[in-house]
Every structure is written in structure tokens, then in C-alpha cells.
N, C-alpha and C positions, 0 to 999 in steps of 0.2 A: 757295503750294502749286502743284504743276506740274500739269496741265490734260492729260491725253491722253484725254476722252473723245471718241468718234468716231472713233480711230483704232485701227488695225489694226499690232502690231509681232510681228515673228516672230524669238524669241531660238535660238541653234542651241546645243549643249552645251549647254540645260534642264535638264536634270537634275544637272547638276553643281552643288555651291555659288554661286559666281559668276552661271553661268548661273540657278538656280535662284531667287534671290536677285533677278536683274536682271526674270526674269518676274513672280516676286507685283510687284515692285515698280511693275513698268507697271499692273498688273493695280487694285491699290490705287490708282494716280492716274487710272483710269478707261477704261484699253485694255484693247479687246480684246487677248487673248495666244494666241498659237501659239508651242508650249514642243515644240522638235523634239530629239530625243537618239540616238543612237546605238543607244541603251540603252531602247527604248519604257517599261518599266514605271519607268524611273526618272523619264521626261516625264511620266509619266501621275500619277505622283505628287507633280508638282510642281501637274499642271495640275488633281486632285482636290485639293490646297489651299487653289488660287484658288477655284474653285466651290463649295465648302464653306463662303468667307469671303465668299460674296456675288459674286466675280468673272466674269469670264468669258473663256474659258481653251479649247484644244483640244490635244492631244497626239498628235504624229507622228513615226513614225521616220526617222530621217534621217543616215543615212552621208558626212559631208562628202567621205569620200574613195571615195566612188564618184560617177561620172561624173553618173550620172542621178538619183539620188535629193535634191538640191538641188532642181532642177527641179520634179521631182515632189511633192516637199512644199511648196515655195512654188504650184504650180496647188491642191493641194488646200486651200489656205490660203484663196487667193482662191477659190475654190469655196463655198468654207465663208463669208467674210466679206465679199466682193464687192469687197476691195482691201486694197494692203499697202502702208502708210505709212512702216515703221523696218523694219530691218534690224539685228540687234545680233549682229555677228558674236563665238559668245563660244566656243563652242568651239576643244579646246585640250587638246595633250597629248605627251607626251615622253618619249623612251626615250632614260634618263640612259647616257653612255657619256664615259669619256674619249677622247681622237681616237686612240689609242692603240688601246683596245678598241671602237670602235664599226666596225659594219661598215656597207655600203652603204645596203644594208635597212634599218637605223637614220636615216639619214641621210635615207633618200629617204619614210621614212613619216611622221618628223616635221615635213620640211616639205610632205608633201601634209596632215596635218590640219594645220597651222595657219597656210600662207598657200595655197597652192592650196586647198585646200578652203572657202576665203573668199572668193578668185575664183570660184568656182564659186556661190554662193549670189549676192556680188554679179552676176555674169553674170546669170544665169535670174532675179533678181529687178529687174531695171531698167526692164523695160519696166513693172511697176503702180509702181514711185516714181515713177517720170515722171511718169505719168498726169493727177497733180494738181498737179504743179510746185510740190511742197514735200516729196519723199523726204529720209530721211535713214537714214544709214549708220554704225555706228559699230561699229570694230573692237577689240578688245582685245588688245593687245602684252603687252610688259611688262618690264621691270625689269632683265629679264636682258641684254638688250642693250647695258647698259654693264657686265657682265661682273659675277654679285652672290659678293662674296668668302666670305660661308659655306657657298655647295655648294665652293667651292676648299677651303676648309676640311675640307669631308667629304667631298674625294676625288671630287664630283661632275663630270664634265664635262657641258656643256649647248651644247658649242657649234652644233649643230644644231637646238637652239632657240632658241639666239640670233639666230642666223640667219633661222631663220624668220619671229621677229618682229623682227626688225629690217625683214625684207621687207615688213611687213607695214606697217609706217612709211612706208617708201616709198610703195608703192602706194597708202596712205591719200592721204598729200600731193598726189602725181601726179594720182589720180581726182575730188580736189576741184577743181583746174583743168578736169580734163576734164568735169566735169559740172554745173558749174557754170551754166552756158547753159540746162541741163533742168531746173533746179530741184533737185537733187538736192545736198545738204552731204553731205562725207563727211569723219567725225573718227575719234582713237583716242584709247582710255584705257591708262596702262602704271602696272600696277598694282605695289605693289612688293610686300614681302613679309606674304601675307594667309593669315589661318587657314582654307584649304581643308583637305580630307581628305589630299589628296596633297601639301601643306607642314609642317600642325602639326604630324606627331611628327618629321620634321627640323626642323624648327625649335626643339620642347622640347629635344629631346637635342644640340640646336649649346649652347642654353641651360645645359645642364646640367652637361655635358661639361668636367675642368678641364681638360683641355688644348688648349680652344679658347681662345683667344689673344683674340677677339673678340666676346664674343656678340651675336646677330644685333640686339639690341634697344638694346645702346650706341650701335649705329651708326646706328642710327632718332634723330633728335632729337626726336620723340614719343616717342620711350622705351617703344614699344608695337606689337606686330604688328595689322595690319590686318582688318577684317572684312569676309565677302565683299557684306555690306550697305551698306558705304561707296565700295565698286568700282560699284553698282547705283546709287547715287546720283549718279556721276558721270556713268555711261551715259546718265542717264534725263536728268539735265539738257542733255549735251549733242542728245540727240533732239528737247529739246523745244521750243517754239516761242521759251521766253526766250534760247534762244542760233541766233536767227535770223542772225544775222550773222557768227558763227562755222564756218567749214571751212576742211580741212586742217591744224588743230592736232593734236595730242597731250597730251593732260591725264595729267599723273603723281600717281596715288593710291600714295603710299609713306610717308608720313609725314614729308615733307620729308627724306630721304634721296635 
């Protein structure tokens, strides 16, 4: 069993599945949890879970894509807990277009939430990882970056998310060089295709659908879509002390796809 008591991890997109998911999960192996959201009362009910279940939990909002509120929620974090050990950059979010139909504004909002807006949390959170010369970072990509053929199928383009998180690979790799020296690991998890809110019913109806040519779960050699609980498990392990020796990897939860 994985060991975070003592420390302090602050998940960003908290209230989303994933994110949601990755909080109790610190929560239950004995971290404190800071569950920040966009969406305050959806943090708040992630973070009334954990306290309800014995945890312990705080909820703040937090707009990756504004400048200052990064910052802001990581000081009040250390305010509240007197240091910040993880970093689980999980927010995350897409305005599906094809390159055809997608305008700028598309383009430039989805990679401010999901790789600028991760720089912005890693930035304002560096200096408490350092602290204790044992931070750790861990970003969530994912899947789409090798281009996933059932949004092709449904007419979806993502190429602005792919992008994003393919930046977001990059910048993982890069920063675990870079910070390496301060004690600081920094991984990513690329999740493939998992039952969030914003995937299952694309996902049932690529399932359903006869004239998808592929469905999404043939191409899984698990023969099964993912849960945002085994995304949380990969987080948590690479946060934890048993993968001390691991950064700048990329761990793919897809089910061997």
C-alpha cells in the first residue's frame, strides 16, 4: 500500500472524474488533499467526500487559465497545510473542432487550459517542492496524441488537444532534467480511453453505432474502456516514494492500446 501520510498534494480539475478520483485517492492513502476546480462547488464536493470518509481535504477555486489564481490557490494551500509536496496537474478540457471549423479562440483556449495552464501551477508551485528536496509533479496527457481513430470516426477533430498534450510531454521530459538537482521528479500519465462524463456517451454510441467500422473496445486489447480510478492509481503511484527513482517518463493507462 502507498504511504502519503504527511504530505500535502494539491490536484487541480478536482472535481472532474479523474481529477476527483485522483483526490480521494491521495486522500485514502493518508494525504492531506487540496481538490481546486474551476467549478468551486464541484471541489467542494469532492473535498466533502474525503471528510466525510475520515480524510482530509480543502476546496478551492481555481482557474488554471487565469494568470494569478494558480498562485493564489497554491499560497492558500500552504497556508492552510504549511507545505506542498505533489503537484497533480489534472485539469483538462477541449473544444472539439475540426481544423476546418475551429477558430482561433478554440485553438488558443485549449491550449491555455491544458499545457499553459500547468505551467502556471508548476511555476507558483516550485518553490514549496523544493523545500524539502523531494517534490513531485505529475501531469496528465493523454491518448490523443497518437491521433485516437474513434473521434475520426465521429467526425471529431481534437487537433488542439492533441497538441496541447503532446506539449505537455514535452515539457514533462524537459522539466525533469531541469529539476532534477532540486529534488523535484516530474512524470506524466496518458490516459487512453476512460469513462469520464465527457467520454462515455461517445464512447457508447461509437459502441453502438453499425456503421462504425471499429468500435472503440476492439481496438483496446483489454476489451474494455477505462475507469477514472485506474488513471488515479497510476498518479498516485508515480507520486509516491516507491517510484523514487523514476522522472521524466510517461506512463500509458489505455489498456495496452
Amino acid at each position: 500500500m502507498l504511504d502519503f501520510g504527511g504530505t500535502v498534494a494539491l490536484v487541480t480539475g478536482g472535481g472532474g472524474a479523474i481529477g476527483g478520483a485522483t483526490a480521494m485517492a491521495f486522500a485514502r492513502q493518508g494525504g492531506s488533499v487540496v481538490v481546486t476546480d474551476m467549478d468551486l462547488a464541484a471541489a467542494q464536493a469532492v473535498a466533502g467526500r474525503i471528510t466525510a470518509g475520515g480524510g482530509i481535504a480543502v476546496a478551492l477555486q481555481c482557474d488554471v487559465t487565469r494568470p494569478d489564481d494558480p498562485h493564489e490557490a497554491i499560497e492558500q494551500a500552504v497556508d492552510t497545510y504549511g507545505r506542498l509536496d505533489i503537484l497533480a496537474n489534472v485539469a483538462g478540457a477541449s473544444r472539439d473542432r475540426t481544423v476546418e471549423e475551429m477558430s482561433e479562440s478554440d485553438w488558443n483556449w485549449t491550449i491555455d487550459v491544458n499545457l499553459t495552464g500547468a505551467f502556471r501551477c508548476i511555476r507558483a508551485a516550485l518553490p514549496h517542492l523544493e523545500a524539502f528536496h523531494n517534490g513531485r509533479i505529475v501531469n496528465v496527457s493523454s491518448f490523443a496524441v497518437d491521433g485516437a481513430p474513434w473521434f475520426r470516426q465521429a467526425g471529431i477533430g481534437r487537433s488542439n488537444y492533441a497538441a496541447a498534450k503532446a506539449g505537455l510531454i514535452g515539457m514533462t521530459r524537459t522539466l525533469a532534467g531541469e529539476l532534477a538537482s532540486k529534488g523535484v521528479r516530474v512524470n506524466a500519465v496518458a490516459p487512453g480511453p476512460i469513462a469520464t462524463e465527457r467520454n462515455r456517451d461517445l464512447l457508447l454510441s461509437l459502441e453502438r453505432d453499425p456503421a462504425v467500422r471499429t468500435p472503440p473496445t476492439v481496438l483496446i486489447p483489454l476489451g474494455r474502456i477505462g475507469s477514472p480510478e485506474e488513471v488515479a492509481n497510476a498518479i498516485l503511484f508515480l507520486a509516491s516514494d516507491e517510484a523514487s527513482y523514476i522522472t521524466g517518463e510517461v506512463l500509458r493507462v489505455s489498456g495496452g492500446l
